[in-house]
C-alpha positions as CSV (number, residue, x, y, z in Angstrom):
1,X,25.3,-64.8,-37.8
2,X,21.5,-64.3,-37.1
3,X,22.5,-65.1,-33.2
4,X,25.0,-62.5,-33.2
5,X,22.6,-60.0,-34.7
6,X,19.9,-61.3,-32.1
7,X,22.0,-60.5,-29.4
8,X,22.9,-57.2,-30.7
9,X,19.4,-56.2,-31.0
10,X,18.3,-57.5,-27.3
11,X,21.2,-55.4,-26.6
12,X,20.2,-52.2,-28.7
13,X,16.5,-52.9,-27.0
14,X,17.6,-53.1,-23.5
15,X,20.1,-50.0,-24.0
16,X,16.8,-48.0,-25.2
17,X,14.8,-49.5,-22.6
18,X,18.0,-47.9,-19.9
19,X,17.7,-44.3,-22.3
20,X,13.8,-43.9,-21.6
21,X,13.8,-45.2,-18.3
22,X,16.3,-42.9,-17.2
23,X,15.1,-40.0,-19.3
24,X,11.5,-40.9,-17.8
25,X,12.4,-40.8,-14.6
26,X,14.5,-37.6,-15.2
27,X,11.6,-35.9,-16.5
28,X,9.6,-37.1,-12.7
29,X,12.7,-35.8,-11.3
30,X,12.9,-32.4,-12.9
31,X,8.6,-31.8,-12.4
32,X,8.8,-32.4,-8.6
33,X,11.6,-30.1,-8.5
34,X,10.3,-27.6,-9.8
35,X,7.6,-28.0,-7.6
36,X,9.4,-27.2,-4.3
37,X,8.4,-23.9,-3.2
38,X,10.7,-20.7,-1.8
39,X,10.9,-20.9,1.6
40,X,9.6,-18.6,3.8
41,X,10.8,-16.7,6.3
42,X,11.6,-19.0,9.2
43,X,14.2,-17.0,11.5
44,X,12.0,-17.2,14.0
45,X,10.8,-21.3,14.0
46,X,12.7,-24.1,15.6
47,X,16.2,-25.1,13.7
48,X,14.3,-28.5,13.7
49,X,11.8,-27.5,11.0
50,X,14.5,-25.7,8.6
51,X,15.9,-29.5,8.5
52,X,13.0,-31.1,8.1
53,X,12.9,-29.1,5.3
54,X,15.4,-29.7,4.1
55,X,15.7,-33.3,3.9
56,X,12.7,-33.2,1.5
57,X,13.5,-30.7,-0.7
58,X,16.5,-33.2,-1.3
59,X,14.9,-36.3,-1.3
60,X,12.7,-34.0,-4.1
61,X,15.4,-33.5,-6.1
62,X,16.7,-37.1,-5.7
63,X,17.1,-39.5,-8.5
64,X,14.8,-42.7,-6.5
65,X,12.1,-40.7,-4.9
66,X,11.1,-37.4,-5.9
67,X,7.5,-37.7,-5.9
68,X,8.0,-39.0,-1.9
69,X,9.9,-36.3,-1.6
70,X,7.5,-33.8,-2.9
71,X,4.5,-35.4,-1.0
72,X,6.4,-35.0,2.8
73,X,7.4,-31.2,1.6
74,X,3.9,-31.0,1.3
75,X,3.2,-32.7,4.8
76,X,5.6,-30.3,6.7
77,X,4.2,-27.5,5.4
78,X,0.4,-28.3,6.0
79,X,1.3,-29.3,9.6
80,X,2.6,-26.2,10.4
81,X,0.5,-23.8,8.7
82,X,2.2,-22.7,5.3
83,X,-0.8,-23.8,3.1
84,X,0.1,-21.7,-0.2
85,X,3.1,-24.0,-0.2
86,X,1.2,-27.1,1.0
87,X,-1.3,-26.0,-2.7
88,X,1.7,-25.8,-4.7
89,X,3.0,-29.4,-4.3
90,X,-0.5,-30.6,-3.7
91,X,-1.2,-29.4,-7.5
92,X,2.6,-30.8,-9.1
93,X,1.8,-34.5,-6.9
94,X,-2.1,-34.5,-8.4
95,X,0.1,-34.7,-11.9
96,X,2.6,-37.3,-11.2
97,X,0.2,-39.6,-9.5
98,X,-3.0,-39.3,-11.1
99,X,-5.0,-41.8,-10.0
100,X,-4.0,-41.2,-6.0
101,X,-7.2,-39.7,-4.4
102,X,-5.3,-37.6,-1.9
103,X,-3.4,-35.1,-3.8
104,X,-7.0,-33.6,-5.3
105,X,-8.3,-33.7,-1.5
106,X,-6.0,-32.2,-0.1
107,X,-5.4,-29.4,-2.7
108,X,-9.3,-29.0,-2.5
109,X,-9.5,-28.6,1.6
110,X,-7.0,-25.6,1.2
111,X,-8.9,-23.8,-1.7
112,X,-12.3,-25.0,0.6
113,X,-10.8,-23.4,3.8
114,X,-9.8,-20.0,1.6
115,X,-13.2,-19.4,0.5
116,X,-12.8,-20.8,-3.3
117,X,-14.9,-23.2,-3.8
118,X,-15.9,-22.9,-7.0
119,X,-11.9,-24.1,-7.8
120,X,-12.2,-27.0,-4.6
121,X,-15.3,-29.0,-6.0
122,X,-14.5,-30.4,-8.8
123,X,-11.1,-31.1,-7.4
124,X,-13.0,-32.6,-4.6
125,X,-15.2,-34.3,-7.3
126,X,-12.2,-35.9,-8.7
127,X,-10.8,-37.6,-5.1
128,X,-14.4,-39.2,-5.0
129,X,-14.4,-40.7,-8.3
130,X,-11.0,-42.1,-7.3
131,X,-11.8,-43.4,-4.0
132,X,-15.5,-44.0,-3.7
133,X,-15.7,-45.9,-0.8
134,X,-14.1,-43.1,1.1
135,X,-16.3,-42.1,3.7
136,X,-14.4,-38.7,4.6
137,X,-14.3,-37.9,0.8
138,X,-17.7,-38.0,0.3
139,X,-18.8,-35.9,3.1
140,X,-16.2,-33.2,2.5
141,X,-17.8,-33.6,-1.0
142,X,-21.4,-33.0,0.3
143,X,-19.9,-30.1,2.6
144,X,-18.9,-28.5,-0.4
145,X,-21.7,-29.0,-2.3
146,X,-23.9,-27.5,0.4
147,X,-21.8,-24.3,1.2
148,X,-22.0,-23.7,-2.8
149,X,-26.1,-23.5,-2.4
150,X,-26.5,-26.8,-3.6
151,X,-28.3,-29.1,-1.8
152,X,-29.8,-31.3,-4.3
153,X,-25.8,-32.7,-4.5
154,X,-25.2,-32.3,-1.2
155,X,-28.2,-34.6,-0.3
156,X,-27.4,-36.9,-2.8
157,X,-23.5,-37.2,-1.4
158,X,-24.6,-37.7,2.1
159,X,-26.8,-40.5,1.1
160,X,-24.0,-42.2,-0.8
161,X,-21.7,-41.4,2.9
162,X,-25.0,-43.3,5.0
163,X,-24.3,-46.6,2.4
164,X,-20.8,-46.6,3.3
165,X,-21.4,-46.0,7.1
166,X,-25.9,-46.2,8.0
167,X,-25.7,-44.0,11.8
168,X,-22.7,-41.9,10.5
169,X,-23.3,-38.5,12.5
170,X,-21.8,-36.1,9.9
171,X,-24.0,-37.5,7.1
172,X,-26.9,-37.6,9.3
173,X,-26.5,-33.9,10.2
174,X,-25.6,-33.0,6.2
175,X,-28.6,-34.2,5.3
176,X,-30.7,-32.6,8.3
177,X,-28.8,-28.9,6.9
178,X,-30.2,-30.1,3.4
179,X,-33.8,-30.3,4.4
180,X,-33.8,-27.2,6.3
181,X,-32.8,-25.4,2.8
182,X,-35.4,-26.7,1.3
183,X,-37.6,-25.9,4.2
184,X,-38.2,-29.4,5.1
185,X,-38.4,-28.8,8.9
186,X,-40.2,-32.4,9.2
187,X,-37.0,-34.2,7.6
188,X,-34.7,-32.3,9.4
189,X,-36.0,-33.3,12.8
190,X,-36.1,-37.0,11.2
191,X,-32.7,-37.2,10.4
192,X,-31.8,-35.1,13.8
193,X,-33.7,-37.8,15.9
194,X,-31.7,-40.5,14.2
195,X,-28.3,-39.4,14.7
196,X,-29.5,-39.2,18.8
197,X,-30.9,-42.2,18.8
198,X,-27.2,-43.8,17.3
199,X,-24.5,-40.8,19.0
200,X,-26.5,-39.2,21.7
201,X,-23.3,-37.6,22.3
202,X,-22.4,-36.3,19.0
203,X,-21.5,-32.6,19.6
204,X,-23.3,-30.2,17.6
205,X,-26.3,-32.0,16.8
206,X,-28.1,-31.0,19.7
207,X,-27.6,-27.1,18.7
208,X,-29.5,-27.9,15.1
209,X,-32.1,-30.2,16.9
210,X,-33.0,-27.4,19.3
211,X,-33.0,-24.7,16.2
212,X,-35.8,-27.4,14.4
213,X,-37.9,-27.6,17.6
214,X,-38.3,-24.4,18.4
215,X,-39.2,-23.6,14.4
216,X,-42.0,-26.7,14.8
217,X,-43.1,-24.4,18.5
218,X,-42.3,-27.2,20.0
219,X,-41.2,-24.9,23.1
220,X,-40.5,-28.1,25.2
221,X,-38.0,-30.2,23.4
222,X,-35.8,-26.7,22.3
223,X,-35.6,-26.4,26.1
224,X,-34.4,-30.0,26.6
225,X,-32.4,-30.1,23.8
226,X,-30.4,-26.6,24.6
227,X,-29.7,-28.1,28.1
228,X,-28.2,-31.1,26.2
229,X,-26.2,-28.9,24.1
230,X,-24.7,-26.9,27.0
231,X,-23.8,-29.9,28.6
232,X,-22.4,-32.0,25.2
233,X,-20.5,-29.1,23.6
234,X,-20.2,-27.6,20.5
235,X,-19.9,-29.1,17.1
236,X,-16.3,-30.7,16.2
237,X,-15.4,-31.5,12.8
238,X,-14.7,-34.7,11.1
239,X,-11.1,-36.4,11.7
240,X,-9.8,-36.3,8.0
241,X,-6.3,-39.0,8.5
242,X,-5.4,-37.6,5.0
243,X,-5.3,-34.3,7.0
244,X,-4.3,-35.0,10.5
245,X,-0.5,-34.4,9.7
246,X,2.0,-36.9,11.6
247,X,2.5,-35.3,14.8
248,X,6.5,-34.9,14.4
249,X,6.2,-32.8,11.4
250,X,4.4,-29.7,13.4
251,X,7.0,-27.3,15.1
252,X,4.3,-24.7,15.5
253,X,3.1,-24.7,19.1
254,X,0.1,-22.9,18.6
255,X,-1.1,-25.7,15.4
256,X,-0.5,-27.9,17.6
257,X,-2.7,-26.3,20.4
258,X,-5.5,-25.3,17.5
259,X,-5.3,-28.9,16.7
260,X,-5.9,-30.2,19.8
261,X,-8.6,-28.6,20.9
262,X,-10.6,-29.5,17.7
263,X,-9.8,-33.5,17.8
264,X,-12.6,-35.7,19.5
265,X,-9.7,-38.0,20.4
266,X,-8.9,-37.2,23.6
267,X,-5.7,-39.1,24.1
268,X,-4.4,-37.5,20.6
269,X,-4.8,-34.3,21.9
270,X,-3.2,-34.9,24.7
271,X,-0.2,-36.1,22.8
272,X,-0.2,-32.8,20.6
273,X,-0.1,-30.1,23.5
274,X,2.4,-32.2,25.1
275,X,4.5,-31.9,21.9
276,X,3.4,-28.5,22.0
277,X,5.0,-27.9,25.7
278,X,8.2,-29.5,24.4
279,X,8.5,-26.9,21.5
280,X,7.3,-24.0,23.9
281,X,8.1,-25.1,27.8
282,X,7.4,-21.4,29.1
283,X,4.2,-20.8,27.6
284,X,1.7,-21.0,30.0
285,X,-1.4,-21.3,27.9
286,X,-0.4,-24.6,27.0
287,X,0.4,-26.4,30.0
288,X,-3.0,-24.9,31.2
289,X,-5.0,-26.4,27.7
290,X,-3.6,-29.5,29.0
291,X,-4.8,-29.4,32.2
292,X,-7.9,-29.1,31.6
293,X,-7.9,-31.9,29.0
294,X,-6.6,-33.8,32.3
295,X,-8.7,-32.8,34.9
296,X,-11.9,-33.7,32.3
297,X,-10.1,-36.9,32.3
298,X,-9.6,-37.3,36.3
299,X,-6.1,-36.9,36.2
300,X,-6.3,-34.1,38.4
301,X,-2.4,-34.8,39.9
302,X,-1.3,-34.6,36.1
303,X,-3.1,-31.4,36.3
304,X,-1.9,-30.1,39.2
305,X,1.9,-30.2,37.9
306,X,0.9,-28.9,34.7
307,X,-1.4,-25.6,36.3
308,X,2.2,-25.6,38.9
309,X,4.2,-25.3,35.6
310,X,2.2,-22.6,34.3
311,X,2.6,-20.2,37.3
312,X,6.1,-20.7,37.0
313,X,6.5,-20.4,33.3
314,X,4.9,-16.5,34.1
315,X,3.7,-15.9,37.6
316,X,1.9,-12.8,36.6
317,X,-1.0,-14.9,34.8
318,X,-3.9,-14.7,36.5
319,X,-5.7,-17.4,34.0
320,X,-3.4,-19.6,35.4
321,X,-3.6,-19.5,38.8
322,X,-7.3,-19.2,38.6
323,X,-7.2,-22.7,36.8
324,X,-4.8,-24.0,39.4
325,X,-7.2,-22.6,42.5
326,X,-10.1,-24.3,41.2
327,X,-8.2,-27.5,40.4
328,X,-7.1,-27.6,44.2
329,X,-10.5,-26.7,45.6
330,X,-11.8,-29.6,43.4
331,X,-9.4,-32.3,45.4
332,X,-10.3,-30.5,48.5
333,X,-6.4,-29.3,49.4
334,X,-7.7,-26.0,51.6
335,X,-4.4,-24.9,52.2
336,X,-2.6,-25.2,49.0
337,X,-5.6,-23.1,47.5
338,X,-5.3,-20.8,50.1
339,X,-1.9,-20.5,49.8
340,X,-2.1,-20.4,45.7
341,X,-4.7,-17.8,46.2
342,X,-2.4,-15.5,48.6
343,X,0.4,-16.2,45.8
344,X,-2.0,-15.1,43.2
345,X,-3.3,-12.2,44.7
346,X,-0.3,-10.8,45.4
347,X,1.1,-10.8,41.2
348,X,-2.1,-10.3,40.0
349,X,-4.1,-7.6,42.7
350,X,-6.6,-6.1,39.0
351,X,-7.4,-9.8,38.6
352,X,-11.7,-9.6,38.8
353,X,-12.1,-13.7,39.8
354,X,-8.7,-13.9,42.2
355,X,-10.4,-11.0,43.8
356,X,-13.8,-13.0,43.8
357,X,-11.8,-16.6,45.2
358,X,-10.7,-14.0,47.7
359,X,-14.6,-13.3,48.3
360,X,-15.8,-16.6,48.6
361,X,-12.7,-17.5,51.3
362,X,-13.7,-14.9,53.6
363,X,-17.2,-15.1,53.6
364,X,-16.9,-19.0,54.4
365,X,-15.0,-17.5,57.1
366,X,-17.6,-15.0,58.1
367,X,-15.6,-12.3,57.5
368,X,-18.2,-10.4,56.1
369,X,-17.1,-7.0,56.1
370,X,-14.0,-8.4,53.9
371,X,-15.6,-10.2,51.7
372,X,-18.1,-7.1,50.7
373,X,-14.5,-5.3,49.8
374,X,-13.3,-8.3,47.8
375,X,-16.5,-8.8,45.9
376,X,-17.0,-5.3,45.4
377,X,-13.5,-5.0,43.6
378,X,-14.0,-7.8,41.7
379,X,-17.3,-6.5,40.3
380,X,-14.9,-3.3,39.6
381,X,-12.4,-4.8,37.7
382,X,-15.1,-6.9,36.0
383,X,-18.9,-5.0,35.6
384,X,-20.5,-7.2,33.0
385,X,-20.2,-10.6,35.1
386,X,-23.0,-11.1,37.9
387,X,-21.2,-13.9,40.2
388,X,-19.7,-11.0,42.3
389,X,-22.9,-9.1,42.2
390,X,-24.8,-12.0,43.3
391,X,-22.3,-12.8,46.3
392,X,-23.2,-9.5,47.7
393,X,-26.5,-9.8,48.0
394,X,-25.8,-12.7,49.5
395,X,-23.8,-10.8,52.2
396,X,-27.1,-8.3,52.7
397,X,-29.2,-11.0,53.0
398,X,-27.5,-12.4,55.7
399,X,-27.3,-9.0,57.0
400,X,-30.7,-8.0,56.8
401,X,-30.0,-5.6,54.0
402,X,-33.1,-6.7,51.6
403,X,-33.4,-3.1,50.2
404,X,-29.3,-3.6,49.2
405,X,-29.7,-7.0,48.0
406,X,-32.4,-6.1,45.8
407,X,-30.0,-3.5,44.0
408,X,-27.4,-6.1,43.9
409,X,-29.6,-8.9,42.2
410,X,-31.2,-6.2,39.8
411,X,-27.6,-5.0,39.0
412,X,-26.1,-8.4,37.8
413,X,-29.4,-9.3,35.9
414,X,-28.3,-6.1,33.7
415,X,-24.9,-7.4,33.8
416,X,-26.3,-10.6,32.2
417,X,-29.9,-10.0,31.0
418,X,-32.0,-13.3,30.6
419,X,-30.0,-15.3,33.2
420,X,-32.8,-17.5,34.7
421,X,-31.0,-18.4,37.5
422,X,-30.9,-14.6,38.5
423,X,-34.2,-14.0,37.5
424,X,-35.7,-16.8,39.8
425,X,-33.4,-15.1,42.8
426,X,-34.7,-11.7,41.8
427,X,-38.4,-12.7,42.0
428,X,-37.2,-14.2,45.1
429,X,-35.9,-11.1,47.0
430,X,-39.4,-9.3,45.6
431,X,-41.4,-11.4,47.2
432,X,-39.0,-11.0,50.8
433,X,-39.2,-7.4,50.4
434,X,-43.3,-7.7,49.8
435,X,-43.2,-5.9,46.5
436,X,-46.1,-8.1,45.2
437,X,-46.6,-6.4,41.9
438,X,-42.5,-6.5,41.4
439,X,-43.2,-10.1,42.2
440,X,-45.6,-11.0,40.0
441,X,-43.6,-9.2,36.7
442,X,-40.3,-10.8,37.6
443,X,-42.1,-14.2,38.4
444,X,-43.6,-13.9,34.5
445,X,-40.4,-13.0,33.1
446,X,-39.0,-16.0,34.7
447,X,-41.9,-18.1,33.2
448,X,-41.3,-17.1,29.9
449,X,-37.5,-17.9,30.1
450,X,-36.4,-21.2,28.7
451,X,-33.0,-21.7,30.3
452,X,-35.7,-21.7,33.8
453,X,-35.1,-25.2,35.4
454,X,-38.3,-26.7,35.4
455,X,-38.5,-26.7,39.5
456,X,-37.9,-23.2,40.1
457,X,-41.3,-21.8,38.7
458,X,-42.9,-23.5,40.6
459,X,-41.0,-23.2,43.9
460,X,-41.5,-19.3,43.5
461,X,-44.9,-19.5,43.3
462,X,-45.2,-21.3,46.7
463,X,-43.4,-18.7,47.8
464,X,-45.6,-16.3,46.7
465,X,-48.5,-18.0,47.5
466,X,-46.8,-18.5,50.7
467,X,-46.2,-14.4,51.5
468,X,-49.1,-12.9,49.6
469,X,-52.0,-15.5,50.2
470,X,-53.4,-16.3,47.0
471,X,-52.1,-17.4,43.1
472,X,-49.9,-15.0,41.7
């Protein structure tokens, strides 16, 4: 008797067991359904992305994975823009899986990236006390921390990032934006100096190093360290993987284009604007990003085919067949260029460079009288750049027109004021023309310049010592 009542209540116990589970896991079902956001309006995106949809709005609803389903809802609509939904599920997966770090991380980039921080940093907070040794969430952490005007935190979090990774770049330059609110100049330079001697080629760092020097009056290092920062770039944020969306889940071409040219990864971003070509094979714009992505990289064949594809996609873009000029003229094919430039002139006659290609071709030529007509158009179409300005007084130079140059040189240098290199050719044609006193003040407004190269003061000043007989 006590057997049979054993085995009823193992049965009783396991049929309870069955009841929870199963209202358990209807009670995860029903929360991540409720979860799933109202589409929007998507008449005008691939069918591809409206089934991608909806494959995980089911798998949502599902009775084996709905918290899955939720979290690639949430994926799609990050990767392609719709972040109010991406929020939504961010906020419902944060409650089913509580102790997984990258439901609050994510939830807080979006409220970070809208402006709402006050709502992001503790969510942020909360990722970092789940996954401390997470590099990326402890400098998004001290990112926050510093935009909010705290950075007593911020410092504090980017020290904490240096334990997990010492020469880290990001934490380096946190902590360098930390001093410099609290008007530690001294530290900022310190911490500057160390990321270069680790990442030379970091971008960004170079921009804040030259701000620091130049606030010390330490007029020499700014200058080197702008001339780094022209060359290096500008600052790129920190790949987040928790944020870099699979690439198959983005059907926006232009994401995927915005995407690209953030990531340091070269090869990834290649891999995203040639998705983005797939999605939109007559845009132009992207076939040119890409191009230039593969000339940087040498490819310049792979470049050639793309720049092709873009004057065919829409032969009336002048961007385009600029880019695919200058990519011929770089592997030396004359006549292709010249036959790309005749093609482009044609479709686009108000473009200001096509018309200045045009320039440069006939003057090589010495077809001078030409050339003034092409150059003179091109500074028409296009009055605030100098390059045309500054080809025609090449022209008069070589035509013995110094009083014409002159007006050309000082017209481009109000075209773009502060251009050194204008500047040194406009002390230059002063001292041709024997204007000693217009000499002397352009040759000091060049002095004081610091985008001068170092050789070109003095090589002015052997000129003028050269035409006037003494020091200037």
């Amino acid at each position: 008797m006590t057997s049979r009542r054993n085995i009823s209540i193992s049965i009783a116990i396991g049929i309870v067991m069955l009841l929870a589970g199963g209202w358990g896991w209807q009670v995860l079902r029903g929360r991540a359904a409720t979860a799933i956001p109202a589409r929007p309006e998507l008449s005008a995106w691939p069918r591809e992305f409206a089934k991608a949809l909806d494959a995980a709005e089911a798998s949502a609803r599902s009775r084996r994975h709905p918290a899955e389903g939720l979290a690639r809802l949430s994926q799609l609509y990050q990767a392609n823009g719709f972040y109010n939904q991406a929020a939504g599920c961010y906020r419902r997966l944060s409650e089913l899986e509580p102790a997984e770090a990258r439901w609050p991380h994510l939830l807080a980039n979006v409220l970070a990236s809208f402006g709402r921080l006050e709502e992001a940093l503790p969510l942020q907070q909360r990722a970092v006390t789940l996954a401390p040794g997470n590099l990326v969430c402890q400098l998004r952490l001290g990112d926050m921390q510093l935009k909010n005007n705290r950075a007593d935190l911020a410092a504090a979090t980017y020290a904490i990032a240096l334990k997990l990774e010492p020469t880290n770049p990001y934490a380096l330059l946190g902590l360098a934006r930390c001093d410099i609110a609290g008007d530690d100049w001294m530290g900022a330079r310190k911490h500057l100096l160390q990321s270069v001697e680790h990442q030379p080629r970091f971008p960004g760092i170079w921009d804040l190093l030259a701000t620091v020097h130049e606030h010390l009056g330490e007029k020499l290092a700014a200058e080197g360290s702008r001339r780094a920062a022209t060359v290096i770039g500008k600052y790129r944020d920190l790949t987040d993987p928790w944020l870099t969306n699979a690439l198959e889940d983005c059907f926006d071409p232009y994401q995927l284009s915005v995407a690209a040219a953030l990531i340091q990864d070269r090869a990834e971003a290649r891999r995203r604007l040639e998705r983005a070509i797939a999605l939109a094979p007559t845009s132009s714009a992207y076939h040119r990003q890409l191009a230039k992505l593969l000339s940087k990289a040498g490819e310049f064949a792979a470049a050639r085919q793309h720049l092709e594809a873009a004057v065919d996609a829409v032969p009336t873009d002048a961007e385009s067949w600029a880019a695919l000029i200058d990519a011929l003229i770089a592997v030396k094919d004359a006549p292709a260029s010249g036959n790309a430039l005749a093609r482009g002139l044609a479709l686009c006659p108000q473009s200001a460079y096509l018309q200045f290609l045009d320039g440069l071709r006939l003057a090589d030529l010495d077809r001078l009288d030409e050339a003034t007509v092409a150059f003179t158009t091109s500074k028409r179409l296009q009055p605030n750049e100098s390059r045309a300005y500054v080809q025609l007084s090449a022209i008069y130079v070589r035509q013995s027109r110094l009083a014409d140059a002159l007006a050309e040189i000082q017209a481009a240098l109000a075209a773009e004021p502060g251009n050194a290199g204008i500047m040194a050719l406009l002390a230059g044609l002063n001292i041709s023309c024997n204007d000693e006193a217009a000499a002397r003040r352009s040759l000091q407004e060049l002095r004081k310049s610091p985008q001068a190269p170092s050789q070109d003061v003095p090589a002015i000043e052997a000129l003028f010592r050269k035409q006037f007989g003494h020091e200037p």
